[in-house]
N, C-alpha and C positions, 0 to 999 in steps of 0.2 A: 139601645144603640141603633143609629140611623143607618142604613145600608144605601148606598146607589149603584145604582147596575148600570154600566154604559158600554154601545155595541157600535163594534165596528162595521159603521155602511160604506162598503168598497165594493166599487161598481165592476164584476169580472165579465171577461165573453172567454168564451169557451169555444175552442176551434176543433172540430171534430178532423184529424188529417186525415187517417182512414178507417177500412174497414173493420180493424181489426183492435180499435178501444182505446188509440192513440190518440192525442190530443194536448194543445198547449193550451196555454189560459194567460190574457194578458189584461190589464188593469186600466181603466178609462181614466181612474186617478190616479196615475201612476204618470209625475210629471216629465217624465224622460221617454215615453214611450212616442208617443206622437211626434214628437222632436227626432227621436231616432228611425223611426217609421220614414220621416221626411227626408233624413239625412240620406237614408237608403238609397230611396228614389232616387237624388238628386245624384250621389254616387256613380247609382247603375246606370243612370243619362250621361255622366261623364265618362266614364269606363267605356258605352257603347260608342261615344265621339273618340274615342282614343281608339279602340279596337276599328274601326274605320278610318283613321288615320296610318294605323299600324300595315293595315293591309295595305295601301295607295306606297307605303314604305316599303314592302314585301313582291310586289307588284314592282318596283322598280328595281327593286335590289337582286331578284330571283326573276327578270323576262327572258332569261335565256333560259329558263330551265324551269320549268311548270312543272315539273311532281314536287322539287326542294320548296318551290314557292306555295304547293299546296299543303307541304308539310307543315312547314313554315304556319301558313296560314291556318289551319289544325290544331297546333300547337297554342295557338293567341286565343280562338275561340276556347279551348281548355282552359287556361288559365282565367278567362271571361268566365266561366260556369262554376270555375272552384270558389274563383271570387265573390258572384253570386250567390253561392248554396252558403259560405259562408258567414256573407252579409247578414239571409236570412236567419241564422241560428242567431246571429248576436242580437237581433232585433223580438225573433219570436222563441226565443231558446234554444240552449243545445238541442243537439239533435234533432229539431222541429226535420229538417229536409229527410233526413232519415226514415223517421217518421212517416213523414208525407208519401217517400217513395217505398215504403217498407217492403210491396211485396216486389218490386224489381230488387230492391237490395238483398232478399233473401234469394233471389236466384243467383242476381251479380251483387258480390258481395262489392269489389272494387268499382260498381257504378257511377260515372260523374253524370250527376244532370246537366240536359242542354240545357242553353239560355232560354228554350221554348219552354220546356217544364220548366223552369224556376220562373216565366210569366205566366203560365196557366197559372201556378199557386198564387202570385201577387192577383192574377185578374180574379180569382174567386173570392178572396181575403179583401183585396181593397176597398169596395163598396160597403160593405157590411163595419169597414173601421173607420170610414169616413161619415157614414150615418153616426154612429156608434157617436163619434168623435162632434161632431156636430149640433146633436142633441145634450150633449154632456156639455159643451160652450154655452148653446143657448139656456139650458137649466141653470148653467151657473151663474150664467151674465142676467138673466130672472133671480135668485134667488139673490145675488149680491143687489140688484136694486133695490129689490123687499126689503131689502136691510137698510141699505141707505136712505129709505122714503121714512124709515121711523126714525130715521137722525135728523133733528131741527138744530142745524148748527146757529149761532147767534148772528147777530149784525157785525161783524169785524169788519173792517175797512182795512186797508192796505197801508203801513205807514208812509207817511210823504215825507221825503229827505226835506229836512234845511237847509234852506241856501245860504 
């Protein structure tokens, strides 16, 4: 009896979040990740254009009264950072932020990150998935050529309608 052995080559990167042996893992073939990576981004650019809109709103609606208007304004930047921390788990998985922020969360359990911590983590993460991501294009966009260079398709011609 003939036996074949065939292995799964799946390209992972390993994101160490902290100190303490936390880490997510996400798949360079994995065709929804980069997709969803990008959606993020694009998201969090629109979310920030809206939360600067919100405020020029809050700004007019609260000018007699600057503590309600900074409440106010307080309130948005929250919802901006829950929104954020959220994005990232659906992108790098549950609890990635968690994770990330593990040893403020064991002090403050009820923690929201600002929107500054949640771009500290995109700015350390991003470079490293865009290489990642880049090279894994160019290997494939190589490796699909190689394949196409040993395909000698025939002379076909195109049919011509009759008139």
């Amino acid at each position: 009896m003939d036996n074949l052995k065939v292995k799964c080559n799946v390209g992972l990167l390993k994101i160490d979040l902290n100190d303490s042996g936390d880490y997510t893992v996400v798949s360079v073939d994995d065709e929804t990740f980069f997709e969803r990576f990008s959606e993020y981004y694009k998201n969090i650019l629109e979310k920030a254009d809206d939360l600067d809109k919100r405020y020029a709103e809050l700004d007019e609606k609260y000018k007699d009264d600057k503590i309600e208007q900074a409440v106010q304004k307080m309130k948005e930047r929250r919802k901006f950072s829950e929104y954020s921390a959220q994005l990232i788990d659906s992108v790098f998985g549950k609890d990635t932020v968690k994770k990330y922020f593990k040893e403020i969360y064991d002090e403050i359990p009820d923690f929201v990150p600002s929107a500054e911590c949640v771009l500290s983590f995109l700015e350390q993460v991003t470079p490293g998935i865009e290489k990642l991501f880049n090279k894994t294009i160019i290997d494939r966009d190589k490796a699909s050529r190689e394949r196409m260079a040993k395909y000698k398709p025939q002379d076909h011609k195109k049919p011509v309608k009759s008139k």
